[in-house]
PLY file of the C-alpha trace (Angstrom):
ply
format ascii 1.0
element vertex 370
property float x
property float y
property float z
element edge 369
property int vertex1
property int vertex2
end_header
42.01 90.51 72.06
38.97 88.07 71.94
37.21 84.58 70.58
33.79 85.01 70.10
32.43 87.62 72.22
28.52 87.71 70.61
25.94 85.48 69.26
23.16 86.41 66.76
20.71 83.96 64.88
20.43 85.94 61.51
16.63 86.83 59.89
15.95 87.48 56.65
13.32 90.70 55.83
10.46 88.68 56.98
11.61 87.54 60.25
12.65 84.34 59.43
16.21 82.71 60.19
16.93 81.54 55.94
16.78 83.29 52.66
14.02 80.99 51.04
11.67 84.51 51.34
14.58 86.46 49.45
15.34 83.95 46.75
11.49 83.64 46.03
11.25 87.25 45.22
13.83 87.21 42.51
12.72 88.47 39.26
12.26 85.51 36.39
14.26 85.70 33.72
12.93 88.36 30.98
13.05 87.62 27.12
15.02 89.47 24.89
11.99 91.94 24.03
10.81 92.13 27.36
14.68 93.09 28.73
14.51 95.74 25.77
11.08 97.53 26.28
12.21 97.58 30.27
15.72 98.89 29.37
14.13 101.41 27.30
11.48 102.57 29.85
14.39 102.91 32.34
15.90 105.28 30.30
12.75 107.20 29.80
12.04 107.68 33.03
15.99 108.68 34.23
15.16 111.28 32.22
12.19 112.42 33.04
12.79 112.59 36.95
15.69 114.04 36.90
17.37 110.62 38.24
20.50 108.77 38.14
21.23 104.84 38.37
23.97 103.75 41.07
24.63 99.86 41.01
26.78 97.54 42.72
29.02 94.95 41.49
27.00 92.33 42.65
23.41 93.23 40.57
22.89 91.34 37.38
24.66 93.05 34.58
21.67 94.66 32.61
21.19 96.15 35.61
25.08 97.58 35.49
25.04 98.07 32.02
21.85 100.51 32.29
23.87 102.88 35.03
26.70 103.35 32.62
24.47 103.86 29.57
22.74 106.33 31.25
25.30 108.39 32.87
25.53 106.37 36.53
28.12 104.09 37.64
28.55 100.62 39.07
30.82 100.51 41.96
31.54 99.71 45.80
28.69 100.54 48.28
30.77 104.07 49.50
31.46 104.95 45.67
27.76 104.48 44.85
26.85 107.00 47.68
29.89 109.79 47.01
28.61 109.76 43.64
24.94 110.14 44.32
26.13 113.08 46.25
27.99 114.33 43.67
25.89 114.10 40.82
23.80 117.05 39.87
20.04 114.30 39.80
18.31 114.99 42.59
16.78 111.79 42.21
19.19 108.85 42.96
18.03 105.18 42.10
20.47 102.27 44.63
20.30 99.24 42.60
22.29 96.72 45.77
20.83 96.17 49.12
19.41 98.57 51.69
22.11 99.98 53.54
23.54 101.12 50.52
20.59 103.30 49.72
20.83 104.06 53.37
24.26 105.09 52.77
23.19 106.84 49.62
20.13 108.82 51.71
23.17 109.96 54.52
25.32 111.84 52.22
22.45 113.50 50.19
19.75 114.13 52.92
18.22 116.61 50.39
17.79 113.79 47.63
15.21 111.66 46.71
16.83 108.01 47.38
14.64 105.17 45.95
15.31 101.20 45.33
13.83 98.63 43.22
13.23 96.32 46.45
13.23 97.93 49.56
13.53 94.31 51.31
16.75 93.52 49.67
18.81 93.50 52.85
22.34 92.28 53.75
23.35 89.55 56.33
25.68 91.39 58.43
23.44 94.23 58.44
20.92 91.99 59.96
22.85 90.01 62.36
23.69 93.50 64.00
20.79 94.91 64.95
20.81 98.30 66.04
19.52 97.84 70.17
21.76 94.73 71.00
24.83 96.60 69.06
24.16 99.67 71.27
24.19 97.48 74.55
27.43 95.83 73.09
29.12 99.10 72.90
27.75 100.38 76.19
29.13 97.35 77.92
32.32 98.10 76.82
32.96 102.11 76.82
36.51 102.56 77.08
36.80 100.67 73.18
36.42 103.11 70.15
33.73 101.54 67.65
34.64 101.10 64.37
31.73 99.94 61.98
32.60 98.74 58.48
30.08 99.84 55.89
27.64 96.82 55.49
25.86 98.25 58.45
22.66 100.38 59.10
22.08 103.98 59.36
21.37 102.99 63.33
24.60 101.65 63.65
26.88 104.10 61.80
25.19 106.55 64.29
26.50 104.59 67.38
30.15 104.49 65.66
33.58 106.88 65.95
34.69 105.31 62.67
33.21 103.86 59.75
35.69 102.11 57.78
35.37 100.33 54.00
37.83 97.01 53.24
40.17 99.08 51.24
40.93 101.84 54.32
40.28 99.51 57.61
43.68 98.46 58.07
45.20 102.15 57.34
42.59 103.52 59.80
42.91 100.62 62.29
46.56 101.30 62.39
46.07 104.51 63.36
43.97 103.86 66.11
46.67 101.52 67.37
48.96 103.81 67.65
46.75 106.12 69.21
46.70 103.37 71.83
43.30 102.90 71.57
41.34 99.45 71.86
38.50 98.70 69.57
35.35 97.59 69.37
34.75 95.61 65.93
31.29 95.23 64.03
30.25 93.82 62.01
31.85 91.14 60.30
33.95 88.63 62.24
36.45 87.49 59.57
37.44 90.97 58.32
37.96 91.67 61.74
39.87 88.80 62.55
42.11 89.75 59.52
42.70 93.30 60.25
43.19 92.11 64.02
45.93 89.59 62.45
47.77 91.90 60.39
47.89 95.33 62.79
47.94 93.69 66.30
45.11 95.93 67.22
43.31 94.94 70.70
40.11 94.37 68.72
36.74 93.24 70.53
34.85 91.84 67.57
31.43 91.40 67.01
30.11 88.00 65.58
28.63 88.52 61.68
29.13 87.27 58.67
28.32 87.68 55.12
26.63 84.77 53.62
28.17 84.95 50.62
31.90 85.11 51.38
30.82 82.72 54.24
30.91 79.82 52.00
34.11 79.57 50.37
36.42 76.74 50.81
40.10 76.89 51.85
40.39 72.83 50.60
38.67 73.44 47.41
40.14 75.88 46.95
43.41 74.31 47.37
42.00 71.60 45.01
41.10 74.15 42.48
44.42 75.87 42.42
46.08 72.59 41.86
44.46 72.55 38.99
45.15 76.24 37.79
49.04 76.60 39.16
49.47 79.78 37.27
45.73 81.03 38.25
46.08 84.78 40.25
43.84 84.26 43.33
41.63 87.32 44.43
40.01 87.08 47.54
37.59 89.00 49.61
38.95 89.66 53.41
35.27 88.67 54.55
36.26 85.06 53.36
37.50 82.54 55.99
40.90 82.33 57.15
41.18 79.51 55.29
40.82 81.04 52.15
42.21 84.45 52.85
45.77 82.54 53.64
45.49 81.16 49.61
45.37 84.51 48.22
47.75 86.01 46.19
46.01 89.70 46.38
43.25 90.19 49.31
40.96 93.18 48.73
37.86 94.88 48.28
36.01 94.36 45.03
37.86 97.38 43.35
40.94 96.38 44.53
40.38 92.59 42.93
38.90 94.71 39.85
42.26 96.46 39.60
44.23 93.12 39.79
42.60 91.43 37.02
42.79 94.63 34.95
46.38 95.50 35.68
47.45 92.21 36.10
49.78 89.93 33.95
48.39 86.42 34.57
46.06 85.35 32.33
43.84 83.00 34.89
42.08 84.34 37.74
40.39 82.82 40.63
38.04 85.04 41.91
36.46 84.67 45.72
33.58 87.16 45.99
29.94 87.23 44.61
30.03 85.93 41.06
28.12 88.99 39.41
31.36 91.01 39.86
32.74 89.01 36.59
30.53 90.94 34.45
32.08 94.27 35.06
35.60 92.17 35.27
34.73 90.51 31.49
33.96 94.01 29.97
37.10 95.79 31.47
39.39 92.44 30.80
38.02 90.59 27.68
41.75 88.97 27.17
41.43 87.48 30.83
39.90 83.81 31.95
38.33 83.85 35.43
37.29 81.37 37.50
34.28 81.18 39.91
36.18 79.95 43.91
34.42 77.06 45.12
31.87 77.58 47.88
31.02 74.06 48.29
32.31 70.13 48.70
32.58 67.63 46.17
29.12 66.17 46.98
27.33 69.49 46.60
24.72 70.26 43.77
26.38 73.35 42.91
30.37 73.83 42.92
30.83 77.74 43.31
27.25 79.24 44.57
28.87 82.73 45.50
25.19 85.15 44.40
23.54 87.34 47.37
20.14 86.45 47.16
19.06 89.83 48.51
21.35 91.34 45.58
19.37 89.10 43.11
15.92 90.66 44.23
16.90 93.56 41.72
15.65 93.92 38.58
14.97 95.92 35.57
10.84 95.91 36.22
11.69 97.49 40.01
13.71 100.25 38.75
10.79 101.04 36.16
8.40 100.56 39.27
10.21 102.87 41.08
10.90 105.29 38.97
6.71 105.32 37.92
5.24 105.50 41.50
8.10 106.57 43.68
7.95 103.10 45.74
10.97 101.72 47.29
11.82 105.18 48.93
14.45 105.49 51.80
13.97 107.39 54.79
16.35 107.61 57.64
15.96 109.54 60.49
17.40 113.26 60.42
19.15 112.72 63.73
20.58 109.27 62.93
21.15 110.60 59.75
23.52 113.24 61.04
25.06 110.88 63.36
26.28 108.67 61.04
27.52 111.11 58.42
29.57 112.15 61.37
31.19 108.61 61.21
31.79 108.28 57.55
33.13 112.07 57.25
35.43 110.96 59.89
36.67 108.21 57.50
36.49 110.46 54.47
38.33 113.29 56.53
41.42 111.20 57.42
41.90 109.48 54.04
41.65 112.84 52.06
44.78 113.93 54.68
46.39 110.63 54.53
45.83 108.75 51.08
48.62 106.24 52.04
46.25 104.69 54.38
44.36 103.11 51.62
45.19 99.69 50.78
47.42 100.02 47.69
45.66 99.53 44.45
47.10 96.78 42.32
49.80 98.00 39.66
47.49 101.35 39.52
43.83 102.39 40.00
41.61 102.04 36.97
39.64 104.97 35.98
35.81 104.40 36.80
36.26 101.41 39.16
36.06 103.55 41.92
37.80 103.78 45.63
36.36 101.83 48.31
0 1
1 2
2 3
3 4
4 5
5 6
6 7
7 8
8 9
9 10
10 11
11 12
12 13
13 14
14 15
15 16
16 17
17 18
18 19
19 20
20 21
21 22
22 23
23 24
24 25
25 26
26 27
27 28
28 29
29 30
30 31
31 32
32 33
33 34
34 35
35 36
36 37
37 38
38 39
39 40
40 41
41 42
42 43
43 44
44 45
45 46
46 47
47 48
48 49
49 50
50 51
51 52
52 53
53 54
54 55
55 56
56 57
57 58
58 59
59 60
60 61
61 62
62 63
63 64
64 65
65 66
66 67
67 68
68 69
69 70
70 71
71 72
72 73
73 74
74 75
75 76
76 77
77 78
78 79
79 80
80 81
81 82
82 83
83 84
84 85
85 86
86 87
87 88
88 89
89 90
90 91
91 92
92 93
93 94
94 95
95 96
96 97
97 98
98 99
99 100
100 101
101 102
102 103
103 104
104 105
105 106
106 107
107 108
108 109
109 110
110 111
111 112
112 113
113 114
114 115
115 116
116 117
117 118
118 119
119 120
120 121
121 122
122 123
123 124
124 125
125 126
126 127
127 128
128 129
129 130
130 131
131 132
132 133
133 134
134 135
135 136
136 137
137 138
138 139
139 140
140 141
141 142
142 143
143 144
144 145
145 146
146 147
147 148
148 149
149 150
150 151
151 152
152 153
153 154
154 155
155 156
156 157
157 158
158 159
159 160
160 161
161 162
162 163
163 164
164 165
165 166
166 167
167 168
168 169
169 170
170 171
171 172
172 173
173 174
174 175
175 176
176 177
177 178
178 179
179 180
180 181
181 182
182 183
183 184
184 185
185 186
186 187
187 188
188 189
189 190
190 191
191 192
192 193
193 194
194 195
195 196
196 197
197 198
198 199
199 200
200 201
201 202
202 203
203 204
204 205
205 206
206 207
207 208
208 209
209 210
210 211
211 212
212 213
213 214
214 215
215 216
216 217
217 218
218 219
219 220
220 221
221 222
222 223
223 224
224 225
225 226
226 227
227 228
228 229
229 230
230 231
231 232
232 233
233 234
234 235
235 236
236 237
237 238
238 239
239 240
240 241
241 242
242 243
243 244
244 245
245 246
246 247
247 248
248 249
249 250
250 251
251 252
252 253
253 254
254 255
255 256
256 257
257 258
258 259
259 260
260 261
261 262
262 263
263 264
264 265
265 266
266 267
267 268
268 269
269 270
270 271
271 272
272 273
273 274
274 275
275 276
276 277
277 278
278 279
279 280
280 281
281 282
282 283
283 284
284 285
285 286
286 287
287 288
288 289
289 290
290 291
291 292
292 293
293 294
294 295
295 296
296 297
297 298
298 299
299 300
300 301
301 302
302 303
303 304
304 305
305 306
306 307
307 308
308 309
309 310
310 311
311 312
312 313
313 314
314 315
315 316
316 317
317 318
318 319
319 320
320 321
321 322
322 323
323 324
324 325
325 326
326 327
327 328
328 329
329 330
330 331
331 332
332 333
333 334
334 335
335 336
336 337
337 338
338 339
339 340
340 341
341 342
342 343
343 344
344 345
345 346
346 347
347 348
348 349
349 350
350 351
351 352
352 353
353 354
354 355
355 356
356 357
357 358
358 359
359 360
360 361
361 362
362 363
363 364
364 365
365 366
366 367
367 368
368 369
């Protein structure tokens, strides 16, 4: 077992230790006709090349609402990348963050992989960077290395185990019982919450995502105060704090599933804010509520957005899609590397589905697995 065992000042694409460079290249808002002549150049061009939109959860919904028009899906990073693989477009357009096209570009080497913004990037993906995670791991070789997904290519390819929010604990379990000790990456509070609940000698690297980062176990105690008969839903990459007020703590299918299936009416919701749009269309009835990532003298109450998730937009898919910018490439060796990792994971919950984290009164159709 360990306290903080690694220190890493985070950079954003640029080099530079803050997001101001991400939240500057957000699109602006479009108008009405502008969002319509994109949309319908989008679908155009699908078409045309042969491609398919994944998105994630956390992309603004026009964004989510063009993969489903078209024939894609929205869903977890993992999901997005099985179903690239398994779709018959040999063209496969990652509307997230970069390891997901990454991700995407692992399972179908063959495939073109291509992004609207090839410097959206993720916070625990760049507070582990692939050298210093290597020396980590070779200063400690008797530990098996688990990596959960938010990771890079490089990474994966220095894992055993790659491991998604939904599986870690069934997989960590396993491990355990194995007698095995493990070594952790990337994010410290998952960690620290599979560590809690399966005893596991965990070594855990020192990340964080800046998003689930934020939220506030004493607002929101506040907030449930207000909302006694409010379901809370809550990432396990939030704070201990916050994870202890949870009534179901998941991944963001898993939290889907819960306000779906579930027979509260209110729902607090502690993850990045775009998921509501999928969770509005699949639960009209239901009234969610954004958990607060700030104190009473902040600007902004509940702030949960990626900013590197916000760099998508309907004018980069089009961009994409027209010049073939915003390709991934990953390296055929480290490519094959980490596919060994995540067919690992894919491998032992195909032979043991229990190890999943159970879904919520019943898995939804179309929300996906991870």
């Amino acid at each position: 077992m360990s306290d903080t065992v690694y220190e890493y000042t985070r950079q954003d694409a640029q080099g530079q230790s803050c997001t101001l460079s991400a939240w500057a290249k957000v699109p602006a808002p479009l108008t009405p006709s502008q969002r319509d002549a994109l949309k319908a150049r989008a679908r155009e061009l699908l078409a045309a090349r042969n491609a398919v939109l994944v998105a994630h959860y956390y992309v603004e919904g026009e964004l989510q609402d063009l993969a489903l028009e078209t024939g894609g899906i929205v869903a977890d990073s993992l999901e997005m990348a099985r179903f690239g693989r398994d779709h018959a477009s040999q063209t496969l357009v990652v509307a997230g963050v970069r390891f997901m096209g990454e991700s995407a570009k692992i399972l179908s080497p063959g495939k073109t992989v291509l992004m609207p913004d090839l410097d959206a990037t993720c916070s625990l993906d760049l507070g582990c960077p692939a050298d210093d995670f290597a020396a980590f791991c070779d200063a400690h070789p008797d530990r098996t290395v688990v990596v959960y997904a938010n990771t890079s290519a490089a990474v994966k390819a220095r894992a055993d185990w790659m491991v998604t929010s939904s599986c870690a604990l069934g997989i960590v379990n396993h491990l355990k019982d194995q007698g095995q000790k493990i070594l952790w990456a990337p994010d410290r509070h998952l960690g620290r919450y599979i560590q809690r609940e399966t005893g596991a000698d965990m070594l855990l690297w020192q990340g964080d995502c800046i998003v689930h980062n934020e939220f506030k176990g004493v607002e929101l105690q506040l907030l449930k105060a207000q909302h006694p008969n409010a379901m809370v839903l809550v990432h396990p990459e939030s704070p201990e704090s916050v994870v202890a007020l949870a009534d179901v703590v998941g991944s963001t299918s898993q939290m889907l599933s819960a306000v779906i299936n579930g027979s509260a009416q209110e729902y607090i919701v502690a993850t990045d804010n775009l998921i509501m749009h999928r969770m509005r269309q699949l639960a009209p009835g239901k009234t969610l509520i954004e958990a607060p990532t700030a104190g009473n003298s902040a600007t902004c109450k509940s702030c949960a957005h990626c900013p590197w998730m916000a760099m998508n937009g309907l004018q980069g898919v089009v961009d994409c899609l027209e010049s073939g910018s915003g390709e991934i490439h990953v390296d055929p060796v480290i490519g094959q590397k980490a596919h060994g990792c995540i067919d690992r994971m894919l491998a032992y919950v195909a032979a043991h589905p229990a190890a999943l984290a159970p879904k919520v009164q019943g898995m939804v159709k179309g929300i996906g697995a991870a």
